[in-house]
VMD Tcl script that draws the C-alpha trace (Angstrom):
set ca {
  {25.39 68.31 -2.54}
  {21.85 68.22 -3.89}
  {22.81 69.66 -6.94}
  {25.43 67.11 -8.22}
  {23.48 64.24 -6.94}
  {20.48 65.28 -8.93}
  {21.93 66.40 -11.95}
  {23.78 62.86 -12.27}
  {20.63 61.16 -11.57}
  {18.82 63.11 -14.13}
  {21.63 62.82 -16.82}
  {21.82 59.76 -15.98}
  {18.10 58.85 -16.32}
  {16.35 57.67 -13.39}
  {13.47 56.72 -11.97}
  {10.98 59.30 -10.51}
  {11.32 57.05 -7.54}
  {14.79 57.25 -7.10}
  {14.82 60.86 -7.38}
  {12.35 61.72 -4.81}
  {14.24 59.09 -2.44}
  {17.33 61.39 -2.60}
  {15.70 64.30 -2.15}
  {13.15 62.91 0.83}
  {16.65 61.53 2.48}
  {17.99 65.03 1.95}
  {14.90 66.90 3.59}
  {14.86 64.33 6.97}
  {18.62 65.41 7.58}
  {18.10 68.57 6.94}
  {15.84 68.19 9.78}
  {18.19 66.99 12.23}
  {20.91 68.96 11.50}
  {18.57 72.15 11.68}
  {17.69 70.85 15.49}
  {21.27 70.50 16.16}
  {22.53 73.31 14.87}
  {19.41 75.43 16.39}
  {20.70 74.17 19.79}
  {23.90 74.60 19.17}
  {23.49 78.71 18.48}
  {21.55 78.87 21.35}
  {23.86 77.71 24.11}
  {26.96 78.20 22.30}
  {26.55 81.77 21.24}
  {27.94 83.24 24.55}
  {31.05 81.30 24.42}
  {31.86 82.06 20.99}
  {31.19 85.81 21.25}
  {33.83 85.77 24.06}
  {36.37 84.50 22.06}
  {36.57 88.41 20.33}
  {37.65 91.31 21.31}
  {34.30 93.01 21.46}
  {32.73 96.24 23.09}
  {29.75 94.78 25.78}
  {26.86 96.66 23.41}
  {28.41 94.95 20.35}
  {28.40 92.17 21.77}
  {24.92 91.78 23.21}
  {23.51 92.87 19.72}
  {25.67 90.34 18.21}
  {24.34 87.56 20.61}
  {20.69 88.63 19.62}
  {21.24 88.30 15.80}
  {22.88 84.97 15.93}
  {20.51 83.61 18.43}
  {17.11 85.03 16.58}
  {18.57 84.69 12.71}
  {21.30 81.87 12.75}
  {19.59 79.38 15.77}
  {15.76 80.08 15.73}
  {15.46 80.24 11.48}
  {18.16 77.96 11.14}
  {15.46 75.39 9.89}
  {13.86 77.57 7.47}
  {17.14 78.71 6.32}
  {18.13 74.61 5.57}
  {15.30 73.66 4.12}
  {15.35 76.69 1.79}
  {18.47 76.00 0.67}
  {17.45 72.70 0.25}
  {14.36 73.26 -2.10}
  {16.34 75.78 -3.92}
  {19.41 73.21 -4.75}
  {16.25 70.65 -6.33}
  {14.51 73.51 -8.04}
  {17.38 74.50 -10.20}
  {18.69 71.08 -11.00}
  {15.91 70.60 -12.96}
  {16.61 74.01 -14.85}
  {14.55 76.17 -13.05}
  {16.73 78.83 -12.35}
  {14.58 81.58 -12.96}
  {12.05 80.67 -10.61}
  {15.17 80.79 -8.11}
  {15.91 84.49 -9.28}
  {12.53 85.03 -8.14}
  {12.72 83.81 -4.92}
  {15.75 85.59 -4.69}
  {14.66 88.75 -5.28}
  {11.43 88.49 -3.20}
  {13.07 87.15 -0.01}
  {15.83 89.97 -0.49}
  {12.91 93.00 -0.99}
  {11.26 91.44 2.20}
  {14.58 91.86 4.38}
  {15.60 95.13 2.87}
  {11.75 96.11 3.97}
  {11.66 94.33 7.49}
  {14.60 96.24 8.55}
  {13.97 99.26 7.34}
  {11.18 99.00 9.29}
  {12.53 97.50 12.10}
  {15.22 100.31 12.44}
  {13.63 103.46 11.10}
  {9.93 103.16 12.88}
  {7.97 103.87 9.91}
  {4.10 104.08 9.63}
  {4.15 104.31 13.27}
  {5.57 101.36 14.06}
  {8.04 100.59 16.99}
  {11.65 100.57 16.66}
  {12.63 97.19 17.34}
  {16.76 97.59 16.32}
  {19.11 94.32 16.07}
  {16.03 91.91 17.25}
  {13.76 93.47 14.22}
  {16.88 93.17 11.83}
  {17.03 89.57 12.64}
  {13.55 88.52 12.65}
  {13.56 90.53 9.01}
  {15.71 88.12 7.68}
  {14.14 85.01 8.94}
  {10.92 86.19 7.65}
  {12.76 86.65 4.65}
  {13.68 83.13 4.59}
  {10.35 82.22 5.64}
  {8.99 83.65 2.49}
  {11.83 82.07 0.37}
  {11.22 78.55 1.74}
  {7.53 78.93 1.39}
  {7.90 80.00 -2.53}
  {10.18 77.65 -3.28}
  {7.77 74.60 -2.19}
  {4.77 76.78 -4.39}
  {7.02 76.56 -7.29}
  {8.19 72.76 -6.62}
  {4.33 72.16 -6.75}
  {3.55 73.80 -9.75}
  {6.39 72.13 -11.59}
  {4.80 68.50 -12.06}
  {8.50 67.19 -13.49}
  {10.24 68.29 -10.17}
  {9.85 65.19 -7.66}
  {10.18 66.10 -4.60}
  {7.25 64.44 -2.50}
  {6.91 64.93 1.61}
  {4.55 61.99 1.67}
  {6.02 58.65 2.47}
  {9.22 60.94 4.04}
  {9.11 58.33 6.70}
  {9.87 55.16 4.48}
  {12.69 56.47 2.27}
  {15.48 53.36 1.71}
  {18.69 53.41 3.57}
  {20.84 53.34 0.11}
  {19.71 56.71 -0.36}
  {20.73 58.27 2.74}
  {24.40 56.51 2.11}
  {24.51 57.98 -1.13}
  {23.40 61.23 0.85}
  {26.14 60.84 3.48}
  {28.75 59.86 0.94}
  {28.90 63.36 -0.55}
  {27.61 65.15 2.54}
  {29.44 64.44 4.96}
  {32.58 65.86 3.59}
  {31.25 69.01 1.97}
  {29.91 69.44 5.21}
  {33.45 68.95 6.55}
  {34.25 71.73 4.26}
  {31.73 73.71 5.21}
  {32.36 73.78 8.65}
  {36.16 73.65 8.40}
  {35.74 76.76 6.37}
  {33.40 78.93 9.01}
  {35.42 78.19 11.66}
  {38.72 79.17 9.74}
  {36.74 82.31 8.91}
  {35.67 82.63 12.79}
  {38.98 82.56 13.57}
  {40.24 85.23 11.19}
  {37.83 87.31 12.68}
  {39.00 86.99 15.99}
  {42.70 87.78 14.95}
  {41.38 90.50 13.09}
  {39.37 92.21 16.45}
  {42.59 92.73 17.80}
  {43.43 95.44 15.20}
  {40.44 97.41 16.73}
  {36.98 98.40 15.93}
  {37.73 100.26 13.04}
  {40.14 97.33 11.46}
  {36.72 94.73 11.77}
  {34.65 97.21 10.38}
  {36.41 97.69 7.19}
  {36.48 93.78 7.02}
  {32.69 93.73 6.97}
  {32.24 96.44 4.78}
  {34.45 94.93 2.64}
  {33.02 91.86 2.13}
  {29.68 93.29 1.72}
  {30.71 95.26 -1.37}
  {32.34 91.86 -2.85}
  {29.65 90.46 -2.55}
  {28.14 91.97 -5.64}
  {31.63 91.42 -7.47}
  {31.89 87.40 -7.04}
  {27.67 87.06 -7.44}
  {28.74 86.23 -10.68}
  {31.59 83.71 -10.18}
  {28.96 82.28 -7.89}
  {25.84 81.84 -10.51}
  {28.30 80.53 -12.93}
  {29.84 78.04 -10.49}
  {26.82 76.82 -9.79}
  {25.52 76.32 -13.44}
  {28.57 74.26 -13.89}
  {28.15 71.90 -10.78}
  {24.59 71.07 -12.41}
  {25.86 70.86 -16.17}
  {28.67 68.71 -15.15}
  {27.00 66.55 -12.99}
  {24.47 65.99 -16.62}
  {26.94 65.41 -18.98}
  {28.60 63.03 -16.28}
  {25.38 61.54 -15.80}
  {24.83 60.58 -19.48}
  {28.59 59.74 -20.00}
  {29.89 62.60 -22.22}
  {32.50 63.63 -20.39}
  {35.00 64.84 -23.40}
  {32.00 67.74 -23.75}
  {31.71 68.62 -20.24}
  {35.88 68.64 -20.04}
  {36.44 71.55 -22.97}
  {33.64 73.52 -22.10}
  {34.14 73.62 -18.23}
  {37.26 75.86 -19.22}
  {35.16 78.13 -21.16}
  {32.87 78.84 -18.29}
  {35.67 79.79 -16.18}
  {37.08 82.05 -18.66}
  {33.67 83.73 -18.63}
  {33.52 83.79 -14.53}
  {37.01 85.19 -14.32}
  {36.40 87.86 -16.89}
  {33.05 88.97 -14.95}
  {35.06 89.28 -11.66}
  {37.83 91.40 -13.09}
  {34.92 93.51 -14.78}
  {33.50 94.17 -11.55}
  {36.71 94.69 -9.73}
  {37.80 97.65 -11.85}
  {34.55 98.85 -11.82}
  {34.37 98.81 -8.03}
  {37.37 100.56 -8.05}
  {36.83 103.11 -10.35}
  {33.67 104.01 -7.96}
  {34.69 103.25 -5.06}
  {34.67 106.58 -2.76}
  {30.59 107.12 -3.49}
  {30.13 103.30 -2.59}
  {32.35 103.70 0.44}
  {30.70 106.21 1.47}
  {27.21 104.72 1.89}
  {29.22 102.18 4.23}
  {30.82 104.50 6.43}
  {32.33 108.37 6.38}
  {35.01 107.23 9.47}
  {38.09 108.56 7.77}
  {40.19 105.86 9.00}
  {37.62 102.83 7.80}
  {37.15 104.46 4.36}
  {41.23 104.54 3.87}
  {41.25 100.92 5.42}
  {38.12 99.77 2.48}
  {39.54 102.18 -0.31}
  {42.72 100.10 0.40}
  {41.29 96.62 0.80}
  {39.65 96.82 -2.41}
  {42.61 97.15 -4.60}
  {44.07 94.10 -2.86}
  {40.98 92.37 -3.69}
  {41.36 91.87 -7.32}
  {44.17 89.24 -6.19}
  {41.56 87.53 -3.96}
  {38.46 87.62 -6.83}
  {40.64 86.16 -9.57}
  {41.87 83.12 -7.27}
  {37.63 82.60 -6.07}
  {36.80 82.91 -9.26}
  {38.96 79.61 -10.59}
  {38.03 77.90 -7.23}
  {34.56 78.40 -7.16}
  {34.35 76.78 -11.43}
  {36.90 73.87 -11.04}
  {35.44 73.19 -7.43}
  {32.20 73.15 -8.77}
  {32.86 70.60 -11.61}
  {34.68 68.54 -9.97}
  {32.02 67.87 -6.98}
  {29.48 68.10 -9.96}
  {31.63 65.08 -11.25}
  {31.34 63.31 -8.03}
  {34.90 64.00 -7.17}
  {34.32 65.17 -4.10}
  {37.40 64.32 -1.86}
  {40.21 65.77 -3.04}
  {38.79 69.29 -3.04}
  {36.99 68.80 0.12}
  {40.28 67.41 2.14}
  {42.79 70.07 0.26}
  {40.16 73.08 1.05}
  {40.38 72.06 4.47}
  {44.37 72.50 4.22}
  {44.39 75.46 1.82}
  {42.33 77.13 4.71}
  {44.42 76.38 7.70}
  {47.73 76.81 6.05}
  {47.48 79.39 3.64}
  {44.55 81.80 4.97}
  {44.53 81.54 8.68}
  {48.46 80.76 9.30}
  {49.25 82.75 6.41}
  {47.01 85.81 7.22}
  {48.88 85.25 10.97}
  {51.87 85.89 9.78}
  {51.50 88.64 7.27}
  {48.97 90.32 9.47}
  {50.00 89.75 13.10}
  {53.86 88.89 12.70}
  {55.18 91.16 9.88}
  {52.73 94.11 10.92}
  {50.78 94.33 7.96}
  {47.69 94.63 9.77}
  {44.81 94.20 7.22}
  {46.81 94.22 4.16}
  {48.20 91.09 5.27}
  {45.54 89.52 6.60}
  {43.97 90.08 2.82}
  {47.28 88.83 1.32}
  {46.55 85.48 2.82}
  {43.12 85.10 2.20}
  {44.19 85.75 -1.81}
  {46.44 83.00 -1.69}
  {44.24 80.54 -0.19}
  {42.01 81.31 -2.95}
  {44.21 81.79 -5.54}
  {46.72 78.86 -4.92}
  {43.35 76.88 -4.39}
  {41.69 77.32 -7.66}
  {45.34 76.79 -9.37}
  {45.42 72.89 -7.73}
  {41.61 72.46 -8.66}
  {42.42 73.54 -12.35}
  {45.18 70.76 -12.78}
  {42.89 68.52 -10.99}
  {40.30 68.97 -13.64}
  {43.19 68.42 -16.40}
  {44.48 65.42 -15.24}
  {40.51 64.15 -16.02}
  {41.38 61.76 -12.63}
  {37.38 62.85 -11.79}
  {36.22 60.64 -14.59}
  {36.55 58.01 -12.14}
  {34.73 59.22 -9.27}
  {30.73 59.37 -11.07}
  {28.00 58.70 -8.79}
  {26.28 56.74 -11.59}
}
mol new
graphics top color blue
foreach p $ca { graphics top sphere $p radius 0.5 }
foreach p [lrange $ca 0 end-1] q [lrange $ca 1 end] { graphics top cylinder $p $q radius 0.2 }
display resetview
């Protein structure tokens, strides 16, 4: 949200004023949603853990994790995010690299230290893990306001926080409110995959984890470039040259869907060593080996969702993605993933199946979206 708002407003020319309005309106409801949410994790935790079929160890670790990482750092976590979004809509993408790679060497270190003891230190296990990667966003959000600082063109002031006009926290809640919709629409579809998923056993959710850790480095990519093109969009909307923006929009998804199939056959190719720092269960390696050859169906459909999805909120066409992701989720991954996975018997394969087509039938409507240029009507500006 921050970064089409700002990248209009820049491309569009405004005030210093109006800038740090938007992103002061942004920071107070960060605030309350981080109390909210904070509460929420705390006394909902139980009840949502008990809606999976889970071991009473794995569960008790997994109710100290969300409790410590996703309810206690849930502000820092925000307001990172937050600072981050601002940071790079100016163009300051490197300094987010940095960031990046500093918060990420501070949890890698925090839990090796945390489960492996060294120097003498105590073992501390799941609660050590998860304070790890709170001080790891601790670090990130505290960078991230150093490098807002040093950047004298970045406005993003904390004084006068208090006295920010209401038309800023509509224009806020105008593109918000349903990405947030999104958001949450999405999580809990994803929750309640999961949960159909525990059901096929231990083994069947750890090769769903594993999994999606290793794709992570495969649609890092797709993301970066998605992202460059909600801010580039949102600056040739801004200064009103959208025939530009329209042509080369297709370019940079040609160039996020050739870096995902890149990295698909690569994974592939080396899959059994990377497996195999995951896991040396015979029966979770077969269920990853197999997982990731279905995967190149699910990493071609994310990569044309997460480019057209991107432009068009960069656009300010935020709606019609938002409301059709919501569907796409519900119909095609959860219901779909049901009915492959639970109903036919395909057990993860199908599960995977419907996941692909959300994504893939998903970034198909968002592509003829963008075509029919109906976005050009939806500007912020």
């Amino acid at each position: 949200m921050r970064l089409r708002q700002f990248a209009q407003y820049l491309g569009a020319g405004k005030s210093d004023d109006d800038l740090n309005h938007i992103a002061q309106a942004g920071a107070v409801m960060v605030l309350i949603m981080s109390v909210f949410l904070t509460l929420l994790v705390i006394f909902g935790t139980g009840w949502l853990l008990d809606r999976y079929n889970l071991e009473p160890i794995v569960r008790h670790y997994a109710w100290q994790y969300f409790v410590i990482y996703g309810g206690i750092c849930c502000f820092f976590n925000a307001f990172s995010l937050l600072q981050g979004a601002i940071l790079r809509s100016y163009g300051y993408t490197s300094e987010a690299m940095i960031v990046s790679i500093v918060a990420n060497l501070t949890n890698v270190i925090g839990n090796a230290l945390s489960l492996y003891g060294w120097f003498g230190l105590p073992v501390l296990g799941v609660p050590g893990v998860a304070g790890a990667s709170g001080l790891s966003m601790v670090v990130s959000c505290i960078l991230f306001r150093v490098f807002i600082k040093r950047r004298r063109d970045v406005v993003f002031h904390l004084r006068g926080i208090t006295r920010v006009p209401r038309e800023s926290f509509r224009m806020v809640l105008k593109v918000g409110v349903p990405t947030a919709g999104e958001s949450l629409s999405y999580n809990v579809s994803q929750i309640t995959i999961m949960a159909m998923i525990s059901t096929l056993g231990t083994y069947a959710m750890s090769a769903q984890v594993y999994t999606m850790t290793i794709l992570r480095f495969v649609f890092v990519a797709a993301i970066s470039i998605g992202q460059a093109t909600q801010i580039k969009t949102g600056y040739f909307v801004g200064a009103r040259q959208n025939d530009i923006v329209y042509k080369k929009v297709f370019l940079y998804q040609l160039v996020a869907t050739a870096c995902s199939m890149v990295m698909m056959v690569v994974v592939n190719l080396v899959k059994k060593p990377v497996i195999g720092i995951f896991t040396d269960i015979p029966e979770v390696f077969a269920f990853v080996s197999t997982l990731l050859i279905y995967s190149v169906y699910i990493e071609f459909g994310r990569s044309l969702n997460l480019i057209y999805v991107g432009a068009l909120k960069g656009a300010g066409d935020v709606r019609f993605p938002v409301l059709y992701g919501i569907f796409s989720n519900w119909t095609f991954m959860v219901l779909g993933s049901y009915i492959l996975g639970i109903k036919f018997g395909l057990g993860l394969v199908g599960f995977w199946l419907g996941i692909g087509t959300d994504e893939t039938t998903r970034g198909l409507v968002m592509l003829l979206r963008w075509k029919s240029r109906r976005w050009q009507k939806h500007a912020l500006i």
